[in-house]
Legacy VTK file of the C-alpha trace (Angstrom):
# vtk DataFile Version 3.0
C-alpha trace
ASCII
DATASET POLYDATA
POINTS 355 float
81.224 146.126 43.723
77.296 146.815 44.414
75.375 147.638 41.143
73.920 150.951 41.022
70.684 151.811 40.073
72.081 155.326 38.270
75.930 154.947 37.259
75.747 158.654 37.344
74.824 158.627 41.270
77.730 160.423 43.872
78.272 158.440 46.791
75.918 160.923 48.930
73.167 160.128 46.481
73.094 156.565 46.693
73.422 156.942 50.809
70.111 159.658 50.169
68.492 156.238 48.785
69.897 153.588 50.886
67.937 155.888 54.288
65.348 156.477 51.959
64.659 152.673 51.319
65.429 152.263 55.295
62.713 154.303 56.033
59.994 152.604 53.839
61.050 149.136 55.156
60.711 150.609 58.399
57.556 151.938 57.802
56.317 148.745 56.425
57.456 146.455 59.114
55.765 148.670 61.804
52.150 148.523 59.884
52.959 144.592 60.150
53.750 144.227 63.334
51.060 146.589 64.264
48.293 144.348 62.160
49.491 141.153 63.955
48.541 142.831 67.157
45.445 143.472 66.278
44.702 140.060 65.116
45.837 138.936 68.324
42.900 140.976 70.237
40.435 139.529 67.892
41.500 136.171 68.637
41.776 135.499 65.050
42.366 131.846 63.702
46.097 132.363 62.882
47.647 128.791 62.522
44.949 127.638 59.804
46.914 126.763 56.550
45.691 128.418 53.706
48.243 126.895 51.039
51.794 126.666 49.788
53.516 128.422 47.848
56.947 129.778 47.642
58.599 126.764 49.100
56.664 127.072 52.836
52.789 126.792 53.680
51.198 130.098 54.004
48.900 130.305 57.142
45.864 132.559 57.773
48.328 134.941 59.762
50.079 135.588 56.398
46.747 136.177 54.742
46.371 139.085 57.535
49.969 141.426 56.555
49.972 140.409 52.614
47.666 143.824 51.619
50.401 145.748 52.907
53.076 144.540 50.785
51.383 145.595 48.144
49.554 148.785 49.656
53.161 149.948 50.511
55.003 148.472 47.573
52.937 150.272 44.884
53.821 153.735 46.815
57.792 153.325 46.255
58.200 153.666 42.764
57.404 157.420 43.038
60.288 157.418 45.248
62.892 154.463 43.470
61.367 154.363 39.902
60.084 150.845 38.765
60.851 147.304 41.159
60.663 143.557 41.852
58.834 142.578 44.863
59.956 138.982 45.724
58.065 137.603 48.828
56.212 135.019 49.750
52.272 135.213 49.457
52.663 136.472 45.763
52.309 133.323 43.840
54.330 130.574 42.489
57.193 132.543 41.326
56.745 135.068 44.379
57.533 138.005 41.919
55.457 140.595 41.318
56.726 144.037 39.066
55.617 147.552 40.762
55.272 150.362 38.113
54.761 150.839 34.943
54.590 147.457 32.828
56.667 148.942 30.130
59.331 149.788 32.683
62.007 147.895 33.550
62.554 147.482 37.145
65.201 149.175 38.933
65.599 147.593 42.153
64.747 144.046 43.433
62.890 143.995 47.550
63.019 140.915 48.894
60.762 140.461 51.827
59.197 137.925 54.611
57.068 139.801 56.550
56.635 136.901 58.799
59.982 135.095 59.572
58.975 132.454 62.412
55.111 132.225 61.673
54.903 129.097 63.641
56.083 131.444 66.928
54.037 134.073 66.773
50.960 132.827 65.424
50.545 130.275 68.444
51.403 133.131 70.441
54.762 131.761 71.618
57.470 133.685 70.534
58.223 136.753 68.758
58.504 136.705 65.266
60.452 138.772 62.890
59.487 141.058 59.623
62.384 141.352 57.459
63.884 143.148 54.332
65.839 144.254 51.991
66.520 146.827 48.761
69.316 146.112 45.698
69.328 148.136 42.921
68.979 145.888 39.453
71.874 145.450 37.769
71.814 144.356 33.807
72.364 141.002 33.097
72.036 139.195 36.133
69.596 138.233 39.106
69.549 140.557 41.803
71.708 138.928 44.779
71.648 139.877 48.526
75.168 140.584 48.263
73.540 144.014 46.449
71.650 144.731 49.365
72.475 148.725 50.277
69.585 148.543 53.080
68.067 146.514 55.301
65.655 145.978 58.061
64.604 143.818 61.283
61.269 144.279 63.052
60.104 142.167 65.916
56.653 140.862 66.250
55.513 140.473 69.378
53.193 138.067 71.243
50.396 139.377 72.724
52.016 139.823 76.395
54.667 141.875 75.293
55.099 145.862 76.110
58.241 146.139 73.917
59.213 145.231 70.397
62.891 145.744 69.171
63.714 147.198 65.290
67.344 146.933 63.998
68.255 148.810 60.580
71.480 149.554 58.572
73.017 150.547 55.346
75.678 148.794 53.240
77.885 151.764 54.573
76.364 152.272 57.664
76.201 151.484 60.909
73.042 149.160 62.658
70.856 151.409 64.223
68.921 149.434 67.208
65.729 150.807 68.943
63.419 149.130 71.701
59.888 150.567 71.390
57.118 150.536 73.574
54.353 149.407 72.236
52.010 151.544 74.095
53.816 154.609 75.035
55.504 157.182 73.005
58.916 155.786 74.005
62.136 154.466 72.745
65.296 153.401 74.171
68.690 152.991 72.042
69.500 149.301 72.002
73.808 149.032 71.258
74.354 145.140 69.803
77.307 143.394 70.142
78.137 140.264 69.221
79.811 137.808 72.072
83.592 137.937 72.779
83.736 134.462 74.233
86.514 132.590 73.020
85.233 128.827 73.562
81.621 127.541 73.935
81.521 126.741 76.902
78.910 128.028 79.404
77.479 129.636 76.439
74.372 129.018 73.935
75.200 127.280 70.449
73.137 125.072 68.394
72.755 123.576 65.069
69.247 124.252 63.847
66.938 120.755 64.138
63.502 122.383 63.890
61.635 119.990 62.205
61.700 115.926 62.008
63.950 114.845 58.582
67.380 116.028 59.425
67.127 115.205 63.493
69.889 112.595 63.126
72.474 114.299 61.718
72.217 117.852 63.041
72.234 116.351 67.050
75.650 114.315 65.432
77.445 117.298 64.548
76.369 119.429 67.863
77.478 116.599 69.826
80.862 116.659 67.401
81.433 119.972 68.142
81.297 120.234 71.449
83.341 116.984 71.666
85.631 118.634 69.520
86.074 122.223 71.047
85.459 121.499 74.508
86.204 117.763 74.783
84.692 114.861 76.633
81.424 115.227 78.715
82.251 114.879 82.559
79.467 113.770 84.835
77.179 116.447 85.840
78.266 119.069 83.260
76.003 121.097 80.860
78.364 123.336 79.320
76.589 124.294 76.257
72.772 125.057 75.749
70.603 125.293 73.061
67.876 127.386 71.347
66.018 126.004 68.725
64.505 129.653 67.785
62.567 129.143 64.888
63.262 131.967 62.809
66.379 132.779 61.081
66.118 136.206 61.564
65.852 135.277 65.136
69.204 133.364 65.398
70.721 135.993 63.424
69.394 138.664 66.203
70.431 136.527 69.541
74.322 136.386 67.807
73.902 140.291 67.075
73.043 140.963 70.670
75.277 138.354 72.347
73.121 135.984 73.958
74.390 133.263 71.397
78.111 132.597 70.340
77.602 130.104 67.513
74.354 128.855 65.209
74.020 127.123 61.885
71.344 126.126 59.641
72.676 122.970 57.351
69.051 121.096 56.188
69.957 121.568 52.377
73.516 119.999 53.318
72.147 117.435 55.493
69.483 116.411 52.820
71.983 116.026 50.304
74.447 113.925 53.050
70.996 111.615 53.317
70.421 111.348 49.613
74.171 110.478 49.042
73.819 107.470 51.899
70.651 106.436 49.880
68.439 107.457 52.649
65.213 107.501 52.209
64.285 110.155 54.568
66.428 112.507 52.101
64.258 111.960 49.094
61.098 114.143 50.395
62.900 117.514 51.258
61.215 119.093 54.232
61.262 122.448 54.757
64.779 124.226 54.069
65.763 127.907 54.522
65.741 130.509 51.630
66.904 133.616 50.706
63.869 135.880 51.988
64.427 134.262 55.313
67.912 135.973 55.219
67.025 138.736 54.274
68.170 140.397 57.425
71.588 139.193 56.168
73.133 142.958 55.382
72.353 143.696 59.132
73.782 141.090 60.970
76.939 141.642 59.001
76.767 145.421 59.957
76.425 144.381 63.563
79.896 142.509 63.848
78.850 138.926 63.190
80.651 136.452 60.908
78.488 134.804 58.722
79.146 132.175 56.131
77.861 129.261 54.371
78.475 125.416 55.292
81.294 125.317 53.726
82.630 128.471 55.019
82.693 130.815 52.195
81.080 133.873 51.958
76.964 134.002 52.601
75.425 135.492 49.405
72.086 133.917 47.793
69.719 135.190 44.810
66.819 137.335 45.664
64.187 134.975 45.513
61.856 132.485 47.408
62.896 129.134 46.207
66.574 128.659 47.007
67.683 126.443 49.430
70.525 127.905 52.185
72.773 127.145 54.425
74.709 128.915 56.805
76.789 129.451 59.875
77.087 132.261 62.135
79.617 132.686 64.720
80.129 135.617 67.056
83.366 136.591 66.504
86.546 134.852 64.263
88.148 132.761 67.469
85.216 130.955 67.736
84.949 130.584 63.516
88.377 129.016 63.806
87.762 126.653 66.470
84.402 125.415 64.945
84.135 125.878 61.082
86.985 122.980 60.558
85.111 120.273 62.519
81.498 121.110 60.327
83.901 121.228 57.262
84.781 117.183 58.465
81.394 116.259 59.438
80.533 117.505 55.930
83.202 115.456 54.108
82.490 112.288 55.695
78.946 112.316 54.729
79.876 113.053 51.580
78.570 116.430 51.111
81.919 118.696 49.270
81.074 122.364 47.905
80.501 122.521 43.978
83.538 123.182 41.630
LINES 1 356
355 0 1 2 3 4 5 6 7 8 9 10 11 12 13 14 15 16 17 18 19 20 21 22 23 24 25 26 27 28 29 30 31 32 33 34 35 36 37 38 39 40 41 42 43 44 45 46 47 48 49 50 51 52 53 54 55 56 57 58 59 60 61 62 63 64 65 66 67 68 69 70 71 72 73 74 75 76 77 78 79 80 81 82 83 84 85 86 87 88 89 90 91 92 93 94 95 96 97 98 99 100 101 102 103 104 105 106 107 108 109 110 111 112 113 114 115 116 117 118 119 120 121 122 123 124 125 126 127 128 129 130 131 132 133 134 135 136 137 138 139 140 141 142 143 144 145 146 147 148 149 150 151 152 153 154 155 156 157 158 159 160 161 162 163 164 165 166 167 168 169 170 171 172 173 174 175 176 177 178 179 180 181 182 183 184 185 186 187 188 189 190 191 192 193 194 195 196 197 198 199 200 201 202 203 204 205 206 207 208 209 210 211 212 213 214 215 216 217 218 219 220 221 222 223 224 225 226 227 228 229 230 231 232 233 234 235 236 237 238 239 240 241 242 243 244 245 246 247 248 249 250 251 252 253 254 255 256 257 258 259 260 261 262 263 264 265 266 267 268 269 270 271 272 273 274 275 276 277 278 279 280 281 282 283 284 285 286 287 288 289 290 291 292 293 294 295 296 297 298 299 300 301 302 303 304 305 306 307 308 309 310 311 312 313 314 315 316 317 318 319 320 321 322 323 324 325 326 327 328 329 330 331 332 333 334 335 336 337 338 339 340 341 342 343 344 345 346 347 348 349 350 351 352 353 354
């Protein structure tokens, strides 16, 4: 069961909140996206790093949507009482407490307002601003499990007329709108997750972004497909890949249905490498954590299946220094067909989930 902020709280209070905190996030994604489009006609210096912190480097472009966390953030608690901020950008810890300092805080927002910097900030890709709102619960670390709302907002390259925002409740349903960026206009976007029941002639990919774990996620793509389709004949290319770099990204392209199957296994494949006594695994690279899933509540909402590598349930604490791993598959046939042969890979390399 979700904590909740006020025990006393009726189930149409606490939806009164979860739209409430919708419509903040909203509004705070939109003043992103809209101040990375104004960098863009400025032909700012985006891609200069600026330092690290939070378990990724911060670049200039970070530097440009930071104020408005906390310009935004510091007008909530007159709404929600007291909260946690967790983000990048906001030190070491990536904490910082809105409200009064004597105040406990009631809710924990977890935040990246740029998921996929490297995309937009070389003006390649869109990019993604994502978040979401638990209440506190005594005793523990807020989780994204808590989540009751949660928010998408694309961020555009400069080229683009249309940006797309997806946003949901934990008892809601996904509400998906394609803006214009210029015009006052907005058409109703209705995402739905692939039916496909195989792979084939379809996009899937294991995430291999960055040099480190290369090896090993190309092995298991080429082990699933061997797998679920079987052997390669001549002149086939049944499968295709997208290495989008964002997480909210992949997590969008499976809520839409341009993707069937996706997963993200660098803390599992650094582990496999430090297991074999490979050196590449002692100097973890870059690894996904929870504010880059923190889109997680809606992709759920919109139908897809979502787990970790080992196939249990996708949960993580709000915070920036976790490492994650998950899988996301577009509907249960394909989960069946696939999660058993990453569950193998895993095993031989020596990688089992904890006790």
């Amino acid at each position: 069961m979700k904590p909740r902020p006020d025990p006393t709280a009726t189930d149409a209070q606490e939806s009164a909140l979860a739209d409430a905190w919708v419509e903040r996030l909203e509004a705070l994604g939109l003043a992103v996206r809209q101040a990375l489009i104004e960098a863009h006609r400025r032909s700012a210096d985006l891609a200069r790093p600026v330092a690290h912190e939070g378990g990724d480097t911060i670049y200039a472009i970070d530097r440009h949507v930071e104020p408005l966390l906390i310009e935004h953030a510091r007008q909530w608690p007159q709404r929600f009482g007291p909260l946690m901020l967790i983000a990048e950008g906001l030190g070491e810890s990536g904490r910082m407490h809105i409200g009064p300092e004597d105040a406990p805080p009631r809710w924990a927002v977890l935040i990246d307002p740029i998921d996929g910097t490297r995309n937009v900030m070389y003006d390649k890709r869109s990019a993604w601003f994502i978040a979401a709102a638990a209440p506190m619960a005594a005793g523990r670390e807020p989780r994204l499990g808590d989540a009751i709302a949660s928010v998408m907002v694309e961020l555009p390259t400069a080229k683009m007329a249309w940006s797309d925002l997806f946003s949901t409740t934990a008892a809601g349903p996904v509400r998906a709108r394609r803006r214009h960026l210029v015009r006052d206009e907005e058409l109703r976007l209705d995402p739905a997750p692939s039916a496909a029941t195989s792979l084939r002639h379809g996009w899937a990919q294991v995430s291999n972004f960055f040099p480190g774990t290369k090896v090993l996620a190309s092995r298991l793509m080429e082990r699933i497909v061997e797998q679920t389709l079987g052997p390669l004949r001549a002149g086939e290319a049944l499968v295709f890949d997208d290495q989008y770099m964002t997480t909210a990204g992949q997590m969008v392209e499976l809520m839409v249905g341009h993707d069937r199957f996706c997963c993200d296994l660098r803390p599992l494949f650094y582990a496999a490498m430090e297991t074999a006594g490979d050196d590449a695994g002692a100097g973890r690279g870059l690894e996904c954590h929870p504010y880059d899933i923190a889109g997680l509540l809606v992709a759920q909402r919109a139908g897809v299946v979502i787990a970790d590598g080992f196939g249990r349930p996708l949960d993580a604490p709000m915070c920036v220094d976790h490492p994650v791993h998950w899988c996301g598959y577009a509907n249960h046939t394909l989960q069946r067909q696939i999660e058993p042969v990453i569950g193998a890979f895993l095993e031989e390399c020596g990688v089992r989930p904890p006790s």
